[in-house]
RODO-2510 file (C-alpha; in nm, 4 decimals, decimal comma):
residues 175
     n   res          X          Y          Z
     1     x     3,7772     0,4504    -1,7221
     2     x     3,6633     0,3455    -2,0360
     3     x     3,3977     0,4901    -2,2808
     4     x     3,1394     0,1683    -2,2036
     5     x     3,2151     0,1674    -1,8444
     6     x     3,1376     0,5336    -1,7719
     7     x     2,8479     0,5410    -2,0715
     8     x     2,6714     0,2788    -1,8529
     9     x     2,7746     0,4949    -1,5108
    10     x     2,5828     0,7864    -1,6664
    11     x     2,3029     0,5814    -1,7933
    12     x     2,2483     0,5036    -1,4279
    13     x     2,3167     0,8371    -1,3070
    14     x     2,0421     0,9417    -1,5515
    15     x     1,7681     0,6827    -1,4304
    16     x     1,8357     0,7711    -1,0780
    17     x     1,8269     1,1036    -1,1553
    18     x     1,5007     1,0881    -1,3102
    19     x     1,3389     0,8582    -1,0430
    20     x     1,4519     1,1008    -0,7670
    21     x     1,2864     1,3937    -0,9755
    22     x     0,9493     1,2333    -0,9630
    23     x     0,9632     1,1219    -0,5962
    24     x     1,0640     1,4896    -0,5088
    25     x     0,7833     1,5781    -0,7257
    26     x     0,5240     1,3823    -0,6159
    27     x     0,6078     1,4572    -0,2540
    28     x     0,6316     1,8459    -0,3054
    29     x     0,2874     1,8519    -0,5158
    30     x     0,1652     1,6138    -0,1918
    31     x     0,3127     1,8733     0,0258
    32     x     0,1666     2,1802    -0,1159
    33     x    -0,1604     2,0344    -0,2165
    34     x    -0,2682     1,9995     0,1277
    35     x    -0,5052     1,7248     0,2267
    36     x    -0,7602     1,5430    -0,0514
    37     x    -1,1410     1,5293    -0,0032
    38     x    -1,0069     1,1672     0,0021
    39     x    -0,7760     1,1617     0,2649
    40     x    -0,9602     1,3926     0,5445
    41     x    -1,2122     1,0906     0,5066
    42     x    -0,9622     0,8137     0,5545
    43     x    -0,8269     0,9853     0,8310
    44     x    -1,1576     1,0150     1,0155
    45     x    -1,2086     0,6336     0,9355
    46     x    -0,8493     0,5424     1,0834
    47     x    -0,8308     0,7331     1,3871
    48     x    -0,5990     0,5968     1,6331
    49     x    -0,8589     0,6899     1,8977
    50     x    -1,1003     0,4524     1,7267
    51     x    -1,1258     0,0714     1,9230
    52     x    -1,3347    -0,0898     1,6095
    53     x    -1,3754    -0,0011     1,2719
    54     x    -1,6465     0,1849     1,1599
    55     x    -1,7924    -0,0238     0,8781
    56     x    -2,0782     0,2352     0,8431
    57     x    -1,7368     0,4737     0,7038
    58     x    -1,5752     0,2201     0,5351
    59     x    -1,8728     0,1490     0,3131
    60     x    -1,9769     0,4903     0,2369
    61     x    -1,6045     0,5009     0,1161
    62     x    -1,6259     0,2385    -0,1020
    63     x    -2,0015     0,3635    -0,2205
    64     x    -1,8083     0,7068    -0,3317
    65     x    -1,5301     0,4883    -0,5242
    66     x    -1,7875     0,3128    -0,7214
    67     x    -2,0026     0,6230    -0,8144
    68     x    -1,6371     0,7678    -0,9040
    69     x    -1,7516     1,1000    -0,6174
    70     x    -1,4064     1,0304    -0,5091
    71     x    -1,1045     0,9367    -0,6911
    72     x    -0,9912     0,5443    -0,6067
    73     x    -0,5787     0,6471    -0,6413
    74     x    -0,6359     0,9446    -0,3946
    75     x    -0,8140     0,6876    -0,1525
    76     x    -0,5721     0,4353    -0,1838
    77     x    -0,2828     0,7126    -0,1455
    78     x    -0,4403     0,7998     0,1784
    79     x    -0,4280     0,4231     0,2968
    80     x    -0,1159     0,3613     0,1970
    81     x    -0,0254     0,6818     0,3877
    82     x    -0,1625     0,5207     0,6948
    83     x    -0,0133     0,1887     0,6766
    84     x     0,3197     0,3005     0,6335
    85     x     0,2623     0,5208     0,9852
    86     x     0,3603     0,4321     1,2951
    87     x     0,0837     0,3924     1,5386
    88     x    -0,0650     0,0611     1,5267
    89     x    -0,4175     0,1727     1,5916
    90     x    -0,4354     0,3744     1,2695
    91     x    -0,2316     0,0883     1,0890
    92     x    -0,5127    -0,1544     1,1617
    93     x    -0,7647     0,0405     1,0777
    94     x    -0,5988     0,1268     0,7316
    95     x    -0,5536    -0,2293     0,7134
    96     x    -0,9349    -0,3358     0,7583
    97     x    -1,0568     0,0053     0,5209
    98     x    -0,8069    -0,1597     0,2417
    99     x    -0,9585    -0,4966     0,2911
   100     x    -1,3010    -0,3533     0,2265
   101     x    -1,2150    -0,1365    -0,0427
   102     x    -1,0597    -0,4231    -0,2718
   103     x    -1,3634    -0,6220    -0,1781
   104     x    -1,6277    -0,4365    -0,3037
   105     x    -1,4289    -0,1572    -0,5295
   106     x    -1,3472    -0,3154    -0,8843
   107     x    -1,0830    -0,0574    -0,9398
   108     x    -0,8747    -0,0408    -0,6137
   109     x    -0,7136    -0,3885    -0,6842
   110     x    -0,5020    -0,2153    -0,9485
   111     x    -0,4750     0,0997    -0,7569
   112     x    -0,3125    -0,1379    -0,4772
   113     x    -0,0514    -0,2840    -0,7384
   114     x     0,0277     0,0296    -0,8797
   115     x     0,0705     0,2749    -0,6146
   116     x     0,3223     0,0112    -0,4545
   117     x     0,0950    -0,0388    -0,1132
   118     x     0,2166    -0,4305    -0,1744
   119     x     0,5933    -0,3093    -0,1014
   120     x     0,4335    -0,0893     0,2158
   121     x     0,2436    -0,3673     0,3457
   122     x     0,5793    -0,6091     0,3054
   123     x     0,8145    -0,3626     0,4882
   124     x     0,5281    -0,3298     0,7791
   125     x     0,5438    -0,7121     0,7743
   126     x     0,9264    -0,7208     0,8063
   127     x     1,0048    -0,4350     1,0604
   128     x     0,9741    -0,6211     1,4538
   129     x     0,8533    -0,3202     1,5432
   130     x     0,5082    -0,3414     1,3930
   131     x     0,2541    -0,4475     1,6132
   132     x     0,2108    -0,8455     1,5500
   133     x    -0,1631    -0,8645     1,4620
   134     x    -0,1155    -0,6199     1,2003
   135     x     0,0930    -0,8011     1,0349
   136     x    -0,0766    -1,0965     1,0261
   137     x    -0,3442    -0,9076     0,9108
   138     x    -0,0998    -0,7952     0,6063
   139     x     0,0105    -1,1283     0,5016
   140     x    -0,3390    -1,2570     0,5721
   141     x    -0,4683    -0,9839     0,2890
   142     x    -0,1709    -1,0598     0,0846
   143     x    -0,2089    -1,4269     0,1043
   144     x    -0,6173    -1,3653     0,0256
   145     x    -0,4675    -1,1784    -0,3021
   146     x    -0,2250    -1,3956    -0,3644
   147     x    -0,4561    -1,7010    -0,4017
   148     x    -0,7485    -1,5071    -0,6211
   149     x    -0,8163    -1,6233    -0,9563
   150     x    -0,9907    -1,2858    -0,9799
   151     x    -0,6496    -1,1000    -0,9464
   152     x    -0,4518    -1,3294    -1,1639
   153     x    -0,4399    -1,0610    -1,4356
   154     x    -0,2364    -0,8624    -1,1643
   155     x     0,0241    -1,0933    -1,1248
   156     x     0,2092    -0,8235    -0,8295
   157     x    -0,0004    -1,0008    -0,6326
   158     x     0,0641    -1,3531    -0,6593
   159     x     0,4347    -1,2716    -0,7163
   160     x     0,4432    -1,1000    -0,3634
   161     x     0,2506    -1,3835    -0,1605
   162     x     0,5281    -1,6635    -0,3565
   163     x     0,8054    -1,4363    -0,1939
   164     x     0,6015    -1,3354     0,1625
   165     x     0,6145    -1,7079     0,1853
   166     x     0,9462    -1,8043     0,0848
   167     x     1,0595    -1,5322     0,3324
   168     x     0,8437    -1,6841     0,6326
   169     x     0,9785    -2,0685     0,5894
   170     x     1,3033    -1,9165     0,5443
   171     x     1,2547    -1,7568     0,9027
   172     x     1,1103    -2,0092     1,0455
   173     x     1,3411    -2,2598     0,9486
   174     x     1,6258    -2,0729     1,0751
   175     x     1,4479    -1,9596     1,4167
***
């Protein structure tokens, strides 16, 4: 092999290396950390045994964001959490507290983008398993996001809706 070739295998090797580290990490500190302020509170607003969701929760959630009582990432953590779950109730739920959160919490937008819920929201969208109205209710937030001049400076957002779409005429063109 020669000395490019395997310098460029081991540049890889590092990345990946690195990358795995801080998943590993971030998962063991999750681990031993034990549940957030944050995240018993968005698990009592996304109970699975809930039918609606409770608005009166959701607000008081995003009242504690914008007073900075609770920390936006560790909320949107928690969500993301939930969405990626598997029981459709919770999902839901998740789904409607996010929607209300980047509605009336300046800071979560960017929270969204940079804690990857976007990529969470797009694999709940793709897997056949998930319950259809929740993922119409993903590509109906993503599309909302998408298409706001007020979240042009995160351009995630429009860049995921462009490919959402592309990926839904694609499928229905071939169904």
């Amino acid at each position: 092999m020669d000395k490019m070739k395997l310098a460029k295998w081991g540049e890889k090797l590092k990345t990946g290396g690195a990358q795995m580290s801080r998943m590993v990490s971030g998962k063991m500190k999750e681990i031993l950390q034990g549940p957030t302020p944050e995240s018993k509170l968005v698990d009592e607003a996304t109970l699975e045994t809930l039918e609606e969701p409770n608005w009166g929760m959701n607000m008081r959630i995003c009242s504690m964001i914008n007073s900075e009582e609770f920390n936006g990432t560790e909320i949107v953590r928690a969500i993301k959490k939930k969405i990626s779950g598997k029981n459709a109730g919770s999902q839901r739920l998740s789904l409607d507290l996010l929607e209300a959160c980047t509605v009336n919490c300046e800071k979560v937008a960017s929270e969204v983008a940079s804690e990857k819920v976007l990529e969470e929201m797009v694999k709940m969208i793709q897997n056949p398993q998930t319950y259809h109205q929740n993922r119409e209710k993903a590509l109906d937030l993503i599309r909302a996001w998408g298409q706001s001049d007020d979240l042009a400076y995160l351009p995630v957002f429009h860049q995921t809706y462009m490919l959402e779409l592309e990926r839904k005429k694609r499928t229905t063109a071939s169904g």
